[in-house]
N, C-alpha and C positions, 0 to 999 in steps of 0.2 A: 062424317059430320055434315057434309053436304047433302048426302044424300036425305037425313034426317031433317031438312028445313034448319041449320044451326048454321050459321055463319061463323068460321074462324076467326080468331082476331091476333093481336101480334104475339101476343102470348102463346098460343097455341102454335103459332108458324113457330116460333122460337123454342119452344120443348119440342117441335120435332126437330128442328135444326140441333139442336142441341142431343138429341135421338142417333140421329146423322152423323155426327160426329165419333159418339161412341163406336159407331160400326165403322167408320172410315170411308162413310162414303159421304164424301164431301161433294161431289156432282151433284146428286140428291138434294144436299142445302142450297146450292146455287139452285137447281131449278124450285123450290121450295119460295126461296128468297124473290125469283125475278117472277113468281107466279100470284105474289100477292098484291100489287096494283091491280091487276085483273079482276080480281076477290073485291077491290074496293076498299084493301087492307094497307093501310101504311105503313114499311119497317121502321123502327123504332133502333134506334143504339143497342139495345140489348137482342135485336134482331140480327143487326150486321154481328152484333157480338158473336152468335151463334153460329153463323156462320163463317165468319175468320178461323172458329175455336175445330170448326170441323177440318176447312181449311189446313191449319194448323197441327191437328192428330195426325194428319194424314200427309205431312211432308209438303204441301202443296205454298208454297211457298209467292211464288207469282201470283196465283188464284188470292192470297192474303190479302197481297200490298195492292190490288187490283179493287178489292171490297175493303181497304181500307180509304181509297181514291173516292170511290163510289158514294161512301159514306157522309165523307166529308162535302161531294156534288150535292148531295140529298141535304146538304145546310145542317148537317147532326154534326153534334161535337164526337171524337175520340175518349173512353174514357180510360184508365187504368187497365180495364178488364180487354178492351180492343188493344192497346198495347201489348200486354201481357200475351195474347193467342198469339199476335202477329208474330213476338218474341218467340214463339213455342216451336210456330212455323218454319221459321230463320232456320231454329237451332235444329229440328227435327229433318230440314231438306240437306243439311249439309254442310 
């Protein structure tokens, strides 16, 4: 996309995050997620969503509640769906 002259936007970070998840690699969404100020890109709630959810697939439980902290720094509200992963994460670490 870059290479193309196209600028990402949160949408895009977010379906790969959300990409990320389905394989289990939730490091991937972290750096995805802390790559987009860089970008000039804002995360958005359904960003951090994305990444919690990857997070979350992948047992990573700490990495959750740590981008659900983050979230709420960044002045975003929590919604259902950042609940819901965080939930997933809990249950899937153990």
């Amino acid at each position: 996309m870059l290479q193309q002259g196209t600028s990402p936007d949160d949408i895009a970070f977010t379906s790969a995050m959300t990409a990320c998840g389905h394989l289990h690699s939730w490091q991937r969404a972290l750096f995805l997620l802390e790559r987009m100020p860089a970008l000039g890109v804002l995360p958005a709630t359904r960003t951090y969503n994305a990444a919690i959810g990857a997070c979350g697939e992948a047992g990573e439980q700490q990495a959750a509640l740590a981008l659900m902290t983050k979230l709420q720094q960044d002045v975003l509200h929590p919604d259902k769906f950042s609940y819901g992963h965080l939930l997933v994460a809990c249950n899937r670490s153990g």
